[in-house]
N, C-alpha and C positions, 0 to 999 in steps of 0.2 A: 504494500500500500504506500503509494508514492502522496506527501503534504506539503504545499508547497506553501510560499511563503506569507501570500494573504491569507491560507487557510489557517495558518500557524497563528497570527493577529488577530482575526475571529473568533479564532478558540482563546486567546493568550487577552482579549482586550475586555471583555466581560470580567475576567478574573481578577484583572488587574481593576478594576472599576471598583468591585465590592471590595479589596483589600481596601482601599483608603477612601471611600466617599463616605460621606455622613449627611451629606444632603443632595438631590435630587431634583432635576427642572426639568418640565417636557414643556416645548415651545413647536406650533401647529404652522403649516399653510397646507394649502390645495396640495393635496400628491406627498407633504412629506412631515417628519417629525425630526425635532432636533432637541438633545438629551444634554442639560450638562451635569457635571456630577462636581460638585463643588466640596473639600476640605479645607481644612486651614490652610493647609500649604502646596496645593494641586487643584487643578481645573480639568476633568477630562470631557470631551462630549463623544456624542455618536450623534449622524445622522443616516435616517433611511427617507428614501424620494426617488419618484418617478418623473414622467410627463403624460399627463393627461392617462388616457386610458390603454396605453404599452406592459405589457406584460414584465419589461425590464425593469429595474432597479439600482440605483445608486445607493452603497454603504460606505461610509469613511468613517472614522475613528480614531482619537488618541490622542495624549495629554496633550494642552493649550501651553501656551508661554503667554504672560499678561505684559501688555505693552502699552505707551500713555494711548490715551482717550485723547478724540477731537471732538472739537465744540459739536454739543448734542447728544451725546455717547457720555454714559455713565461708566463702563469700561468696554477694554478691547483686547482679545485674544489671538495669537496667530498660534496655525499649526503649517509644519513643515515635516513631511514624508520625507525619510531616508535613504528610503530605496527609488524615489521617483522625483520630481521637480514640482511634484502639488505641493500646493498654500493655499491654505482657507485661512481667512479672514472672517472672524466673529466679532461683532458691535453689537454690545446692549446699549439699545439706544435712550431717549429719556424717556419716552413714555415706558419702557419695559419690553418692548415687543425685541427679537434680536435680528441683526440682519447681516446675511450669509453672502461673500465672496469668495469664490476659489477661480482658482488658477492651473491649468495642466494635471486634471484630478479625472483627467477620462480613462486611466487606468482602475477605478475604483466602480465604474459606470458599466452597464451594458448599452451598447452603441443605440438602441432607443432611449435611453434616461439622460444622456451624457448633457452636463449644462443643469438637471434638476434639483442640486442641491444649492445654487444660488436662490437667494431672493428672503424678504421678509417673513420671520417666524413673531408667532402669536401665543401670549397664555393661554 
């Protein structure tokens, strides 16, 4: 049985979730959910998201680095993939709602979702 390297992150990022989260946020839009799991001293989120009514799926996950906030943004997160050139960009912004930028994260997509985890999340 051959496990390759996202499948290894998928099994390995839940795990690491509940070692160190203590609190929990699910934030909504159309097609997708975006999860952070917030501790004292760590930020992880997951998001899952499609487009529209495509059977495919975009999954990304894994701990945030907290970076300064711009005007209007309460805080701001980036993740950077190791094995690939993705960057999402997370801003909670002032109302509360969070809103999602990535970059080069179509490895994480199937080629109908790819682009679906940009855009505004809602509580």
């Amino acid at each position: 049985l051959y496990i390759d390297a996202d499948m290894k992150l998928l099994t390995a990022l839940p795990l690491m979730i509940l070692c160190f989260s203590t609190k929990a946020s699910d934030f909504k839009k159309i097609n997708g959910t975006l999860s952070l799991y917030q501790s004292k001293n760590h930020t992880a989120f997951s998001i899952n998201s499609s487009l529209g009514t495509t059977s495919g799926v975009c999954e990304i996950g894994g701990e945030l680095t907290l970076i300064d906030a711009r005007k209007g943004q309460r805080n701001r997160w980036v993740y950077s993939d190791q094995s690939s050139m993705c960057v999402v960009l997370i801003s909670e912004l002032d109302n509360g709602a969070m809103q999602v930028i990535s970059k080069d994260c179509d490895k994480h997509c199937s080629v109908t979702s790819i682009g679906s985890i940009n855009g505004t999340y809602n509580k």
